[in-house]
C-alpha positions as CSV (number, residue, x, y, z in Angstrom):
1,X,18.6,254.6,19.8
2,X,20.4,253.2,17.3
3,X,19.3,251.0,14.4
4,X,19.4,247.2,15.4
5,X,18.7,244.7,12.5
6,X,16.9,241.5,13.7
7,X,17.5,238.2,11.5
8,X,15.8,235.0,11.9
9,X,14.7,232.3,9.1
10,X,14.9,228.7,8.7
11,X,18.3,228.1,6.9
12,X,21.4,231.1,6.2
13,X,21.2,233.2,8.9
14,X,24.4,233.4,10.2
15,X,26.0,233.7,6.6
16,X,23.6,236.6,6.2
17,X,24.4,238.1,9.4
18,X,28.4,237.7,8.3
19,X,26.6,239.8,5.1
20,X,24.9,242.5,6.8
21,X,27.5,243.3,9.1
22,X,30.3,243.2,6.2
23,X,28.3,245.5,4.6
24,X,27.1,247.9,7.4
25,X,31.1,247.7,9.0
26,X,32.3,249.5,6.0
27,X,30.2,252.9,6.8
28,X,29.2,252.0,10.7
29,X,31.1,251.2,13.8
30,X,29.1,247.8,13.8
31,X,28.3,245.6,16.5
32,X,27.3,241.8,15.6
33,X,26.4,238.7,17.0
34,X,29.5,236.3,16.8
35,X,29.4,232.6,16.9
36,X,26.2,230.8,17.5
37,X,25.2,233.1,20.2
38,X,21.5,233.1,18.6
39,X,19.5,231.5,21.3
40,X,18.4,232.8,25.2
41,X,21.2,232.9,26.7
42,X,23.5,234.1,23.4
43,X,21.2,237.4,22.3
44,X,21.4,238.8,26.4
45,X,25.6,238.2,26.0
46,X,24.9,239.8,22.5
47,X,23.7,242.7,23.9
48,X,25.6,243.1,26.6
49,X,28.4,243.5,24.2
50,X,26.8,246.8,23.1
51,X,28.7,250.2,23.7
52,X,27.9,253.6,23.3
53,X,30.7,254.0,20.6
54,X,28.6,251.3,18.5
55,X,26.4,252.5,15.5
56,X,24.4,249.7,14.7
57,X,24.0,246.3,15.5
58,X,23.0,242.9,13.8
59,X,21.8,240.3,15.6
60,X,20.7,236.8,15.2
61,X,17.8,234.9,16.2
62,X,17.3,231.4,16.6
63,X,14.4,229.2,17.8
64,X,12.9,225.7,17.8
65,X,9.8,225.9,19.8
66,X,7.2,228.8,20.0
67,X,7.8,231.5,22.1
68,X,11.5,231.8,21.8
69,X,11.9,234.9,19.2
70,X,9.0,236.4,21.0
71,X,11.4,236.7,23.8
72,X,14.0,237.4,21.9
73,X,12.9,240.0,19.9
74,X,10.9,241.8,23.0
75,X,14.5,242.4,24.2
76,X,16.2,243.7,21.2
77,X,13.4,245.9,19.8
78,X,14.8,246.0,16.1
79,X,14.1,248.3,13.8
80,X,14.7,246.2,10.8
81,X,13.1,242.3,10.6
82,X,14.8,240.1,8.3
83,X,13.2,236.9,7.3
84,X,15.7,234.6,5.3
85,X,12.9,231.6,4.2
86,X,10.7,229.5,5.6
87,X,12.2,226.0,5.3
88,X,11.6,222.6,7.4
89,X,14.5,223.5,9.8
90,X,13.1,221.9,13.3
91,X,9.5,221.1,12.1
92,X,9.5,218.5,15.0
93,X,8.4,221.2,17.2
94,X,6.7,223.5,15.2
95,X,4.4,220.8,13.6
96,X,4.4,222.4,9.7
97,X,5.9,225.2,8.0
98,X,2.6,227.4,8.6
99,X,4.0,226.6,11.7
100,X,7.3,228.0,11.7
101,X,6.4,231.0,9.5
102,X,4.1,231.9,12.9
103,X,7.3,231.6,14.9
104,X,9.8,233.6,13.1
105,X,7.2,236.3,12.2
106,X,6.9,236.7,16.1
107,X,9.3,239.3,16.2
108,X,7.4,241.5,13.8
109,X,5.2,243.0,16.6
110,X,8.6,243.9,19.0
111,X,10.1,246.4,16.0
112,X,10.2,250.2,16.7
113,X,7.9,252.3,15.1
114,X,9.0,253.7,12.0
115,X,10.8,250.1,11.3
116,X,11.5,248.1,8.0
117,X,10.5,244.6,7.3
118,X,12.7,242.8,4.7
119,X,12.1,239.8,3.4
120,X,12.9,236.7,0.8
121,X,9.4,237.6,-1.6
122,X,10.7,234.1,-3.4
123,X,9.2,232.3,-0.4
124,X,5.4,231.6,-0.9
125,X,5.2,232.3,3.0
126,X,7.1,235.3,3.5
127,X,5.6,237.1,0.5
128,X,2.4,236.6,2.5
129,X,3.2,239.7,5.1
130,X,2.0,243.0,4.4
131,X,4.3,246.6,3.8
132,X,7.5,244.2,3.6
133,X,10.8,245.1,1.3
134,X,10.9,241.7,-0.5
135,X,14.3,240.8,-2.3
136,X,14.8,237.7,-4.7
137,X,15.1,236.9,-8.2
138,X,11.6,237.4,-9.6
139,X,11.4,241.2,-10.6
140,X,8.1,241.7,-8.1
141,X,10.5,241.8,-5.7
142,X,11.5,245.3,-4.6
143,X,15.2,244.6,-5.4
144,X,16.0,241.7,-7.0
145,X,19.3,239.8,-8.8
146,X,19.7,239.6,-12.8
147,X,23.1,238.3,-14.9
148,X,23.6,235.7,-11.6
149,X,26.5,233.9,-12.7
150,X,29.1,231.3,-10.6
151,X,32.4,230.8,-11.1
152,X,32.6,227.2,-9.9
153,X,32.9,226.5,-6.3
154,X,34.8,229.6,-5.8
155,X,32.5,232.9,-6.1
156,X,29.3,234.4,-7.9
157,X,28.5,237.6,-9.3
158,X,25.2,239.8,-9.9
159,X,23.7,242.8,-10.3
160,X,21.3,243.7,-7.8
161,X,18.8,246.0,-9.0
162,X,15.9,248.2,-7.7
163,X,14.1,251.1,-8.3
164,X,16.6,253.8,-10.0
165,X,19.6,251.4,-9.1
166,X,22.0,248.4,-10.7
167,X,24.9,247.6,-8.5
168,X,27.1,245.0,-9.5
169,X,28.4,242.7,-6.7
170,X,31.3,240.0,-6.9
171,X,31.3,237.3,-4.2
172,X,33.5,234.7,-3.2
173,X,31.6,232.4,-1.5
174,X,29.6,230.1,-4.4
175,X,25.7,229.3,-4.8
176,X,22.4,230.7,-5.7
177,X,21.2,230.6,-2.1
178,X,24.2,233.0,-1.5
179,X,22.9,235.3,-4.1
180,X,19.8,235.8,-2.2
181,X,21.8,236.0,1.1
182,X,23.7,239.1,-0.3
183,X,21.0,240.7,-1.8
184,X,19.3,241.0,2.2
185,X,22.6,242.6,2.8
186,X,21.8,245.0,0.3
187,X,18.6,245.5,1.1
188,X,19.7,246.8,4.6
189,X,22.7,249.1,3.0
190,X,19.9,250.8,1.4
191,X,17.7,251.6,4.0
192,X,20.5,252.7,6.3
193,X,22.2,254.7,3.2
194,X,25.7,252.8,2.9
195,X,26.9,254.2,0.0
196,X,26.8,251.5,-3.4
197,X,30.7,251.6,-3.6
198,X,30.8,250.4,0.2
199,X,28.5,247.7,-0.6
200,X,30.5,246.0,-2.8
201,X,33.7,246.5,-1.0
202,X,32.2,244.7,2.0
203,X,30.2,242.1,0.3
204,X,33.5,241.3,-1.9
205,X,35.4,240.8,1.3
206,X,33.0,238.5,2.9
207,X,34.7,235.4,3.5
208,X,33.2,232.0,4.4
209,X,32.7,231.2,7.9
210,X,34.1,227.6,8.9
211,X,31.7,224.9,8.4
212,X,29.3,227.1,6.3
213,X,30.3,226.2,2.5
214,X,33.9,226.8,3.5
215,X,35.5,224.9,-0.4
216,X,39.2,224.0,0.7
217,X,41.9,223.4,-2.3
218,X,43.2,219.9,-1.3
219,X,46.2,218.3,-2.7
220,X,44.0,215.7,-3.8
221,X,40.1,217.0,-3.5
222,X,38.2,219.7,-3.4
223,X,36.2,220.2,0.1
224,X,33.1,221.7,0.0
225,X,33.2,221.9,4.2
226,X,29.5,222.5,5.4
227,X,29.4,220.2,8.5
228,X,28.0,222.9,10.7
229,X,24.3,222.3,10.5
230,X,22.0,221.0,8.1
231,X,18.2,221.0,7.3
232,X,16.1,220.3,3.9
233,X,16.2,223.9,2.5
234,X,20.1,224.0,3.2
235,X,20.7,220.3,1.9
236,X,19.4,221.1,-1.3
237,X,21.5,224.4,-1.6
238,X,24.4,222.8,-1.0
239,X,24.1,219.9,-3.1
240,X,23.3,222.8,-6.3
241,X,26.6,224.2,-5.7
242,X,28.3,220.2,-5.6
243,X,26.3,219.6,-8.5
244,X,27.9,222.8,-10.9
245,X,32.0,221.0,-9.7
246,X,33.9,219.9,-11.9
247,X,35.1,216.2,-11.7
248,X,33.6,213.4,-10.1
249,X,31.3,214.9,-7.7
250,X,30.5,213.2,-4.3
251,X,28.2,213.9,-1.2
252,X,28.7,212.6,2.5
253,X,25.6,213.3,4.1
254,X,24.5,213.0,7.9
255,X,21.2,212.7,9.4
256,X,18.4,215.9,9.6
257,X,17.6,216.2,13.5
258,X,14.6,217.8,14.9
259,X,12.1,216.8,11.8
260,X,9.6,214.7,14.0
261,X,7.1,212.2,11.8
262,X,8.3,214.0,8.4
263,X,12.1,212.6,8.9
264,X,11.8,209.5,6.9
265,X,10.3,211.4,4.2
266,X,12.4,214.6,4.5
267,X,15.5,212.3,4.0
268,X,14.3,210.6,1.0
269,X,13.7,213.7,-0.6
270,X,17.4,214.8,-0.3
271,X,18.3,211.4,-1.4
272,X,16.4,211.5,-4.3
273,X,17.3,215.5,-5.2
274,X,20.9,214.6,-5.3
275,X,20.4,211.6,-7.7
276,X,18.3,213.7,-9.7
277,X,21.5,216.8,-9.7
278,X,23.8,213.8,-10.9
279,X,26.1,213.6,-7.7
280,X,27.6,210.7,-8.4
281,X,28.6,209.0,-5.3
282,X,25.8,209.6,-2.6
283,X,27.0,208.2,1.1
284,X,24.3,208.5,3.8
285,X,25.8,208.9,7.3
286,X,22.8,207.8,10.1
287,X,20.3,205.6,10.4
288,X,18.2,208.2,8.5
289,X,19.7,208.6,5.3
290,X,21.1,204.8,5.5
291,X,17.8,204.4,5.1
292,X,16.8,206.8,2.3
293,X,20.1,206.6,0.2
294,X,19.4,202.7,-0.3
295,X,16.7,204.0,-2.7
296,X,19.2,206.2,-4.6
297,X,21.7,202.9,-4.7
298,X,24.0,204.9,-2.4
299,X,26.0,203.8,0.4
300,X,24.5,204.3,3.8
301,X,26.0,203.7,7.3
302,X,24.5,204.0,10.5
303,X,27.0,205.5,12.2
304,X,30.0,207.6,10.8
305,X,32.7,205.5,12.5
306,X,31.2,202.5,10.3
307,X,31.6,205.0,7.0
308,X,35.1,206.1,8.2
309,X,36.9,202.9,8.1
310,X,35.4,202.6,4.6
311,X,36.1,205.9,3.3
312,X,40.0,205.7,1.8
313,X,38.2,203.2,-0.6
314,X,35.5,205.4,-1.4
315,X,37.0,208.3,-2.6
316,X,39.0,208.9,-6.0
317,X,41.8,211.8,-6.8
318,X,40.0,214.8,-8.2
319,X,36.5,213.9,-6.6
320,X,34.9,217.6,-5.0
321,X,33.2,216.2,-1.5
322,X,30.5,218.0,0.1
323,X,30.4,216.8,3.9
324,X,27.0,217.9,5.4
325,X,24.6,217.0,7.9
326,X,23.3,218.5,11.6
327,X,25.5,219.6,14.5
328,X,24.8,216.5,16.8
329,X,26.2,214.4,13.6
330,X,29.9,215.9,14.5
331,X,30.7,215.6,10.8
332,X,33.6,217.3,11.2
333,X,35.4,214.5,11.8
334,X,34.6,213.3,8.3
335,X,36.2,216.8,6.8
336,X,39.3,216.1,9.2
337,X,39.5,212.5,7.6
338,X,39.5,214.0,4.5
339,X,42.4,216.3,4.8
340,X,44.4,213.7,6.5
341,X,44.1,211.5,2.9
């Protein structure tokens, strides 16, 4: 009987989930999924986890085929649905993004009565679902961000705002898609009355998790480690934050699995968005974007042991490096490369 936050979308939702339980830790004895226990076999350990000291709980929801958060959510009964975006995150399966908005909105029907919806209202789909709490940065939105400001690669501050509240928030993890990832925290705070001074205290000590925008202070770079997964909608985040660094900025991108017939093109839309942000060393990593960076006059490689052996030439002192790409990829070799130089 006690609340359970559900969170599913296409791209953040294990940094928002790092959010929400941040901010729900510092009034609630907090239980929260850890890892990437997200699928059907990781919710039932999940929940399994829960005690009867626990207050609340937060837990993640992942799919790639119909069906699966239906499942999911049928066991965990939330009483709050948060929808992150509706991005191109494993459109192979789902066929479009009508497609996937019909698969993470199937675990509206499994919340308690009495329950809250929140939701990105930025995103033309979510905005779509009726008696939703819709954060963003367009003042329609219920509670929504103004004075967003980044300090670099190494935090971001704004003022959340709603109805009869401003609450300034400091964060050190960098990017606008950050921004919109705290504000869902805050959107849950409110409904479950953590008081505003909490709020801040746990969204300032959220702390990157490895692999997810993780920047690293190197002797000689700055790594902007984000190897852990990687679709469109999280590309083009990531390459923003590259794009605001300071020096000569370069990306190391690997391939976008699960996209299906839109892969080509999917690619050459990254390729082309970082060109157009002014990164300017673009390295494809994959037969994909060795492909679609050739367009950009980037390097490509088909395979990352290819790129390796070429990488102490490629880099300069001073260069920030974002390394990004899907978890079959295994970029985190690449980061580990990186260090060793």
């Amino acid at each position: 009987d006690i609340p359970l936050v559900g969170i599913t979308g296409s791209a953040g939702k294990t940094t928002t989930r790092g959010m929400v339980s941040a901010v729900l830790s510092t009034a609630y004895n907090t239980h929260s999924t850890t890892g990437n226990l997200n699928n059907q076999t990781g919710v039932p350990q999940v929940l399994f986890g829960l005690m009867p000291e626990h207050q609340c709980a937060v837990v993640e929801m992942g799919t790639n085929h119909f069906g699966e958060i239906d499942a999911l959510a049928a066991m965990s009964e939330p009483t709050m649905c948060l929808i992150t975006n509706i991005g191109e995150a494993h459109i192979e399966f789902f066929g479009s993004r009508e497609g996937i908005f019909q698969g993470k909105t199937e675990m509206l029907p499994h919340m308690r009565p009495g329950g809250r919806i929140i939701v990105n209202g930025d995103d033309e789909y979510l905005c779509r679902i009726p008696d939703a709490f819709t954060f963003g940065f367009g003042k329609q939105n219920d509670l929504w961000a103004e004075d967003a400001r980044e300090d670099n690669l190494f935090g971001a501050s704004f003022t959340a705002c709603w109805d009869g509240g401003r609450l300034p928030i400091q964060l050190q993890v960098p990017g606008h898609h950050m921004i919109l990832n705290a504000l869902s925290a805050v959107a849950v705070g409110l409904a479950l009355h953590v008081p505003p001074e909490k709020m801040q205290q746990g969204l300032a000590s959220f702390a990157p998790i490895s692999g997810r925008m993780a920047v690293e202070k190197l002797p000689r770079f700055t790594l902007l480690n984000d190897v852990y997964n990687a679709n469109p909608t999280s590309m083009k985040a990531s390459l923003q934050v590259l794009s605001r660094a300071a020096g000569r900025k370069v990306c190391i991108l690997g391939d976008m699995l699960e996209l299906g017939e839109q892969a080509a093109d999917l690619h050459e839309r990254v390729a082309q968005e970082a060109a157009e942000m002014g990164i300017d060393l673009i390295v494809g990593v994959g037969p994909l974007f060795h492909a679609a960076v050739a367009q950009t006059k980037g390097l490509g490689f088909e395979t990352q042991a290819d790129m390796l052996k070429s990488l102490p030439d490629l880099l300069k002192t001073g260069d920030a490096i974002l390394v990004k790409g899907s978890r079959g990829m295994h970029l985190e070799k690449t980061v580990d490369a990186i260090r060793a130089l």
